[in-house]
C-alpha positions as CSV (number, residue, x, y, z in Angstrom):
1,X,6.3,-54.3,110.3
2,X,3.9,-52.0,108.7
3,X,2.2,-54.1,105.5
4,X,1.2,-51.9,102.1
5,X,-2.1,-50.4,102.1
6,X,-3.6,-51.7,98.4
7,X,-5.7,-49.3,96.0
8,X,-8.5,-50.5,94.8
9,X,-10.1,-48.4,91.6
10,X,-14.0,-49.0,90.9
11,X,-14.8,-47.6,87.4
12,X,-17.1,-48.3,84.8
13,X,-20.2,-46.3,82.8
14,X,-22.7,-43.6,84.8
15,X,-24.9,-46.2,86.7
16,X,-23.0,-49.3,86.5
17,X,-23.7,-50.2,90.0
18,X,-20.0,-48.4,91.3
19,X,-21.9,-47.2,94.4
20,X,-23.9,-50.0,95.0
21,X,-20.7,-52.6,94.8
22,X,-19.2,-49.7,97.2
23,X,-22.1,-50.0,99.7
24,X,-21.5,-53.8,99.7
25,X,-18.5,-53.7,100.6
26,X,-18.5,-51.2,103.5
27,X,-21.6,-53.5,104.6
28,X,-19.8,-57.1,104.4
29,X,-16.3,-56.0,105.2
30,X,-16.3,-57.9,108.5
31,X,-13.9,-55.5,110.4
32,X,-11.6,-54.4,107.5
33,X,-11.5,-50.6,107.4
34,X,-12.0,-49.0,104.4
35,X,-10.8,-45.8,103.4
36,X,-13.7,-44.2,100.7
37,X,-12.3,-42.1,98.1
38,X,-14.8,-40.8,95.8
39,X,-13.0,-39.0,92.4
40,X,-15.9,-36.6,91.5
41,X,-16.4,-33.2,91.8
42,X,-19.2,-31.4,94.0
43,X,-21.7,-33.4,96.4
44,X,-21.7,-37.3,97.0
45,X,-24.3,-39.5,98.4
46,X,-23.5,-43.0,99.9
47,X,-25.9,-45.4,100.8
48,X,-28.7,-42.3,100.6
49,X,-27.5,-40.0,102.6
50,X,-25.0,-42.1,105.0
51,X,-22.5,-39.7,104.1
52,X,-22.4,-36.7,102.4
53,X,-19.8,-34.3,101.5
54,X,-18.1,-32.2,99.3
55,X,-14.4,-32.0,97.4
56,X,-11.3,-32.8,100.0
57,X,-14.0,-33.7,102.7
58,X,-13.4,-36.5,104.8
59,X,-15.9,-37.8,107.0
60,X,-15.5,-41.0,109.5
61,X,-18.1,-43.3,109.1
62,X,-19.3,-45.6,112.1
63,X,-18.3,-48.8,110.9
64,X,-14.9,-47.5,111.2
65,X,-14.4,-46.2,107.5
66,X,-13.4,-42.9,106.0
67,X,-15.2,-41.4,103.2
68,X,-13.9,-38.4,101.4
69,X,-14.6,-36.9,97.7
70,X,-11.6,-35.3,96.0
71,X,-10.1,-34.1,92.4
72,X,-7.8,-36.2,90.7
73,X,-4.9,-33.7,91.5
74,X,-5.3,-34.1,95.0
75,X,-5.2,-37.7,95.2
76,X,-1.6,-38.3,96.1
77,X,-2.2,-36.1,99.3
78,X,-5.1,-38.0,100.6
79,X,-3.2,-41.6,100.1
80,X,-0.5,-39.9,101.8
81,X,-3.2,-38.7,104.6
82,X,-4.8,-42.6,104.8
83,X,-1.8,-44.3,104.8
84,X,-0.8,-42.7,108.2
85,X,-0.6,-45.4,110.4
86,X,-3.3,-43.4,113.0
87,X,-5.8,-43.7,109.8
88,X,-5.8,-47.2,110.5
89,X,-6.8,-47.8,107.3
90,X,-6.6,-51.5,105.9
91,X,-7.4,-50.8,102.3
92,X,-8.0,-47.7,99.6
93,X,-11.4,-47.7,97.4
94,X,-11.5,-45.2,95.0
95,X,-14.7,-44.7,93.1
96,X,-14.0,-43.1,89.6
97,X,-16.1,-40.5,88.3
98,X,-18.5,-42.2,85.5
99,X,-16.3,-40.5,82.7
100,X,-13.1,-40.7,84.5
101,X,-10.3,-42.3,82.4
102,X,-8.7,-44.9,84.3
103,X,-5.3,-45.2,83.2
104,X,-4.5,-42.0,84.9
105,X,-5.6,-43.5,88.0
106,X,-3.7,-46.3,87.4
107,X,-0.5,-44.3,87.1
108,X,-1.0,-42.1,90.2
109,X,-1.2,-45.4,92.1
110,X,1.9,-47.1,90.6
111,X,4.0,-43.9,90.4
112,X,3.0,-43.0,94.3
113,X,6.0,-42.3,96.5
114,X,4.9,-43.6,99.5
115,X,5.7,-47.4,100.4
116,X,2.6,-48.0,102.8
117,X,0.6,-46.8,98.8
118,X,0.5,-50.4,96.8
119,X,-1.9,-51.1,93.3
120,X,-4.6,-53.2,94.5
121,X,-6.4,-53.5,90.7
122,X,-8.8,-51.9,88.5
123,X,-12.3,-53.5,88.5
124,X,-14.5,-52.2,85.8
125,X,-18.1,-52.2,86.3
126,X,-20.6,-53.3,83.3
127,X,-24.2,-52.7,83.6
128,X,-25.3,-56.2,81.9
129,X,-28.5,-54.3,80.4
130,X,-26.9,-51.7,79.0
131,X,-23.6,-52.1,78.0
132,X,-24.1,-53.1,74.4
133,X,-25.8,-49.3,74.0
134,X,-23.0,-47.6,76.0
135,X,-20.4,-49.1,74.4
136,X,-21.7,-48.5,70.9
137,X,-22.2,-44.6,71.8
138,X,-18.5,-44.8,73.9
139,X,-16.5,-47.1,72.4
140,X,-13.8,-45.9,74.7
141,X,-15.4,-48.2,77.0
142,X,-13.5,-51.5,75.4
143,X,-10.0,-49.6,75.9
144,X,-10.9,-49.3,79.4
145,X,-12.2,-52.8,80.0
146,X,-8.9,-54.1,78.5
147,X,-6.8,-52.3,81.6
148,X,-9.0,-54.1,84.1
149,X,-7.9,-56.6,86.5
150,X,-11.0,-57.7,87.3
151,X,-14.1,-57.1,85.2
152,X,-17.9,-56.9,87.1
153,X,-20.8,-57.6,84.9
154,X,-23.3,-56.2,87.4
155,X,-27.3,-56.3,87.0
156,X,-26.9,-59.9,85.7
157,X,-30.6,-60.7,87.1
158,X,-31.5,-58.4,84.4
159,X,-30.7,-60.5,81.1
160,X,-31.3,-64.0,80.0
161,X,-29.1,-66.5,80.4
162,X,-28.5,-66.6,76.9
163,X,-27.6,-62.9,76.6
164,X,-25.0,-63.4,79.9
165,X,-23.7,-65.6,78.3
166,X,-23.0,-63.7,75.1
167,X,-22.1,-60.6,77.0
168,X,-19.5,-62.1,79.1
169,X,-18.2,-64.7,75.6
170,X,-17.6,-60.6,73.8
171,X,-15.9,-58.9,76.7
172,X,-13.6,-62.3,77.9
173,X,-12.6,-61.8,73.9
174,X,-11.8,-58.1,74.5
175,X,-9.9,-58.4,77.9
176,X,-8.3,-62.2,77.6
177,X,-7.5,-63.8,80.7
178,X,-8.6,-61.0,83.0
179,X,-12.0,-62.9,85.2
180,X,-15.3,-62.1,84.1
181,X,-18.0,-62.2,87.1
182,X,-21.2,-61.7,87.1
183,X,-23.5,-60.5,89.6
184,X,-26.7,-58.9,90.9
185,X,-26.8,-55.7,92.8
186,X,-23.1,-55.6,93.1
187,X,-22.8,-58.3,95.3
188,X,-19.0,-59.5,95.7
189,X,-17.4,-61.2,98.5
190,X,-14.8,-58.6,99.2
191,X,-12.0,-61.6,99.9
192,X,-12.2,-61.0,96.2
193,X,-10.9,-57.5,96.4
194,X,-8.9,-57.4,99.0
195,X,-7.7,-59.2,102.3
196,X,-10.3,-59.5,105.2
197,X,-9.5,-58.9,109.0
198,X,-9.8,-62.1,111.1
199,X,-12.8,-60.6,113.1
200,X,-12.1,-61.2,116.7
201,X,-14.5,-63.3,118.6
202,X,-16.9,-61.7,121.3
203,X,-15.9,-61.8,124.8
204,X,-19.3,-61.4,125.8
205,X,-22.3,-61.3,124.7
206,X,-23.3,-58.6,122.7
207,X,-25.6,-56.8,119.9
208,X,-25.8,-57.2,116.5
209,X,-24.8,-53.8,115.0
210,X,-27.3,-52.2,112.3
211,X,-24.1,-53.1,109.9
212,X,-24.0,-56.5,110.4
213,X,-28.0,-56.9,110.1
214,X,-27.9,-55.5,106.5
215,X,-26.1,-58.7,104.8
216,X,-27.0,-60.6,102.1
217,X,-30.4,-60.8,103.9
218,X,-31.2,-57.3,102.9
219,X,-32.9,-57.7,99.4
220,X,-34.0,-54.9,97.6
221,X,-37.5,-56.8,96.4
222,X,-39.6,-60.0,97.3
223,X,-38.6,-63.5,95.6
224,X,-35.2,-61.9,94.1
225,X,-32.6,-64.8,93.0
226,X,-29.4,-64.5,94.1
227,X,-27.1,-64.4,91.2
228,X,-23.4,-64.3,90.8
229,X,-20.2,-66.0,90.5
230,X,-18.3,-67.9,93.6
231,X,-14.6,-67.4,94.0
232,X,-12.0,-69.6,94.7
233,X,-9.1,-69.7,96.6
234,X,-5.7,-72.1,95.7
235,X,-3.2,-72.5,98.0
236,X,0.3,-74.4,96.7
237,X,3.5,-75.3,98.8
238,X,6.7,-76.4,98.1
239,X,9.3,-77.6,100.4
240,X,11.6,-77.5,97.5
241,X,13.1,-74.1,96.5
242,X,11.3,-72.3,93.0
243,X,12.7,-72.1,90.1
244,X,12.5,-68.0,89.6
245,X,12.3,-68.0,85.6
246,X,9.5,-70.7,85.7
247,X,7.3,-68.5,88.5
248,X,8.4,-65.4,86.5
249,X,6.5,-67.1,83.5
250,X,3.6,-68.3,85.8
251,X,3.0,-64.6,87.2
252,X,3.1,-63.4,83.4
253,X,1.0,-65.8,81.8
254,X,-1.5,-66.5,84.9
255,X,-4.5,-69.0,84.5
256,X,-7.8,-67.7,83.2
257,X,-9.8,-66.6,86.0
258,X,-6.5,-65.5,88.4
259,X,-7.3,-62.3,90.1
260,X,-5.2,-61.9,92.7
261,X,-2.0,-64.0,94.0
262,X,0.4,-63.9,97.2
263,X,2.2,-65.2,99.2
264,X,6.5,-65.7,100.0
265,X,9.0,-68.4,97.7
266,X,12.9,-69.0,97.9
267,X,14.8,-69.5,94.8
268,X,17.1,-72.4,93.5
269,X,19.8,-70.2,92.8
270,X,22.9,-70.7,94.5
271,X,23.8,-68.0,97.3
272,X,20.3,-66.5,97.1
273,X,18.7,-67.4,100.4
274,X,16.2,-64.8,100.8
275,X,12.9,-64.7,101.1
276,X,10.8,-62.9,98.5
277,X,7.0,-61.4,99.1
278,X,5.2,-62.1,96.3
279,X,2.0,-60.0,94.7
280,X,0.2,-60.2,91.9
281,X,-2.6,-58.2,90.7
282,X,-4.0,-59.5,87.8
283,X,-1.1,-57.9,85.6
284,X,0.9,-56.3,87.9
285,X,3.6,-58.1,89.9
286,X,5.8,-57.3,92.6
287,X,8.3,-59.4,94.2
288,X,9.9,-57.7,97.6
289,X,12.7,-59.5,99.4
290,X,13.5,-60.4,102.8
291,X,14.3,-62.2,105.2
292,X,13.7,-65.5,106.6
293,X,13.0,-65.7,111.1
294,X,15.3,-67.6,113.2
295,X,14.5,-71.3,112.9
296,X,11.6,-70.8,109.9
297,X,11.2,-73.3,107.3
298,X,12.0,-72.0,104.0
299,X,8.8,-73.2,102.2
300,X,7.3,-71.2,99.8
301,X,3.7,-70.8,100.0
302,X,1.6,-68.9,97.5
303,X,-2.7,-68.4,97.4
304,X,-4.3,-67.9,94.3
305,X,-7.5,-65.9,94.0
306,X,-9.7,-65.5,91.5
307,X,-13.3,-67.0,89.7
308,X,-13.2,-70.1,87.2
309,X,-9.6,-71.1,88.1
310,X,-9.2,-74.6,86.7
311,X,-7.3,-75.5,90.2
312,X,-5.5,-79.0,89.3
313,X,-3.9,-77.4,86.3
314,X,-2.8,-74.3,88.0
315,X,-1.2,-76.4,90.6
316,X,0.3,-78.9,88.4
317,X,2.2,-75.9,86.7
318,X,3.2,-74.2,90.0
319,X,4.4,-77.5,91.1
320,X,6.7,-77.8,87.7
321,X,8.4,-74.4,89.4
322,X,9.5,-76.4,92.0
323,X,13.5,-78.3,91.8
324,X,14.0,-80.8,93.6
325,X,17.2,-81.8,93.9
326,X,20.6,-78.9,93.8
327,X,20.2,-75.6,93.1
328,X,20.6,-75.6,89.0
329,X,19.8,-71.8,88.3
330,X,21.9,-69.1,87.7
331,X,22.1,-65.5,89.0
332,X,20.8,-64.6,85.9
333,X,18.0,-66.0,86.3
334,X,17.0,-63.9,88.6
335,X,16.5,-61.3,86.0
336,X,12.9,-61.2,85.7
337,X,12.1,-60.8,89.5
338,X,14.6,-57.7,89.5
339,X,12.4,-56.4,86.8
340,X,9.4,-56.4,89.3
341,X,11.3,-54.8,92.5
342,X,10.5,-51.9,93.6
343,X,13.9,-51.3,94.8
344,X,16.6,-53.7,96.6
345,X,18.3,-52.4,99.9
């Protein structure tokens, strides 16, 4: 079965560090392929000059990505182009234009018509430096921090500690629960962002690409400190069947710090014995259902991701999901996962 190509949106302020978190990525992707989307108009430069084009140009890049530069109109086309399985494209990045609004991205994603096309967050770039200035000259900048999923406080090397601290104490009050991280030179690991191919281990012996020599290793002065956040990942099982209005609640009120969650539960409900794909994107939830193999254990399994995650209490209230014992739920409790399908065959 073909799996749902996620949409990640970079945004944030004219020289945030968008491209430079881009560049990372494509650099320290270990074998996930990337499909580029740059929302600007005229000329784009990657990486100086590792590719250049101009609007509804794509350009293969040689660590297996596609680049391309579009308008906002033609954005349903090109997902529609990448998710073609021959594009073999694992996930979408789209870099928004410095003014862009986001919301409308946001809603072009959602609203796509094509099932392989799935919302993989918003992450909103702050320049740590900055920010207070840009903000107080575009205060539209707060409404667009409170959409994110995930928000970036890049240049963090840049500020005291004292003034991080402040900075990230303001915009945690503006945008709640959503994860704050902070980092230097847009450093993030992408298993933040996104899922990570397994990368295959060498037959034979064999040469370091340019790609994989410019890691972490590749610092852009003498005696720099590195400087960001670590992520964490939380994985819970259950043998015993969830309780669908308690994980409804869960996915709706996430810990602080929760980025992304997946993963595949059964229900306490009498005569439901599917299996449900579960997503969550630091609002946005989707439950899918399906089918459980020949001879597979029905345990649900879900991973947590995300940065601060206080892990004992976010288990100890995914555990209290669990019944153990019969089925006790109704059918209408199964309300609230309705309300986040897609559709139901």
């Amino acid at each position: 079965m073909v799996g749902v190509i996620p949409v990640v949106i970079v945004a944030g302020f004219l020289g945030s560090g968008k491209t430079t978190l881009l560049n990372h990525l494509l650099r320290n992707n270990r074998g996930t392929r990337i499909g580029v989307v740059v929302n600007d108009f005229g000329s784009v430069n990657i990486d100086a000059m590792l590719v250049a084009g101009q609007v509804d140009a794509m350009v293969s890049m040689g660590n297996g990505c596609v680049c391309c530069a579009v308008d906002v109109s033609e954005l349903d086309d090109l997902f529609g182009r990448l998710a073609q399985p021959r594009s073999a494209v694992d996930v979408i990045v789209v870099e928004a234009s410095g003014l862009a609004e986001p919301r409308n991205l946001i809603r072009m994603v959602i609203a796509n018509p094509n099932p392989r096309i799935g919302y993989g967050g918003l992450v909103e770039v702050v320049d740590a430096e900055q920010f207070g200035q840009t903000s107080a000259q575009h205060p539209e900048l707060v409404s667009h921090l409170r959409l994110a999923d995930l928000v970036l406080v890049n240049k963090a090397d840049r500020v005291s500690p004292e003034a991080l601290a402040e900075l990230r104490g303001q915009l945690s009050e503006w945008v709640g629960q959503v994860p704050v991280y902070a980092t230097t030179h847009g450093r993030v690991d992408p298993g933040l962002l996104f899922d990570e191919r397994t990368p295959e281990a060498p037959k034979v012996a064999q040469q370091l690409s340019f790609d994989s020599l410019l890691d972490e290793h590749d610092h852009d002065e003498p005696g720099h400190r590195h400087l960001h956040d670590d992520y964490v990942t939380v994985t819970f099982t259950s043998e015993h069947p969830l309780d669908p209005r308690a994980l409804v609640t869960f996915l709706e009120d996430p810990p602080p710090g929760l980025f992304r969650a997946k993963g595949f539960v059964s229900f306490a409900v009498p005569g439901e014995r599917r299996k449900f794909e579960v997503h969550l994107v630091g609002r946005h939830v989707v439950f899918t259902p399906g089918t459980w193999a020949r001879g597979e254990r029905r345990i649900s399994t879900l991973v947590l991701i995300g940065t601060g995650i206080d892990t004992e209490q976010a288990l100890k209230r995914l555990r209290d999901t669990a019944v153990d014992g019969p089925a006790h739920a109704d059918e209408q409790a199964m309300l609230g996962v309705w309300r986040y399908t897609p559709s139901v065959d």
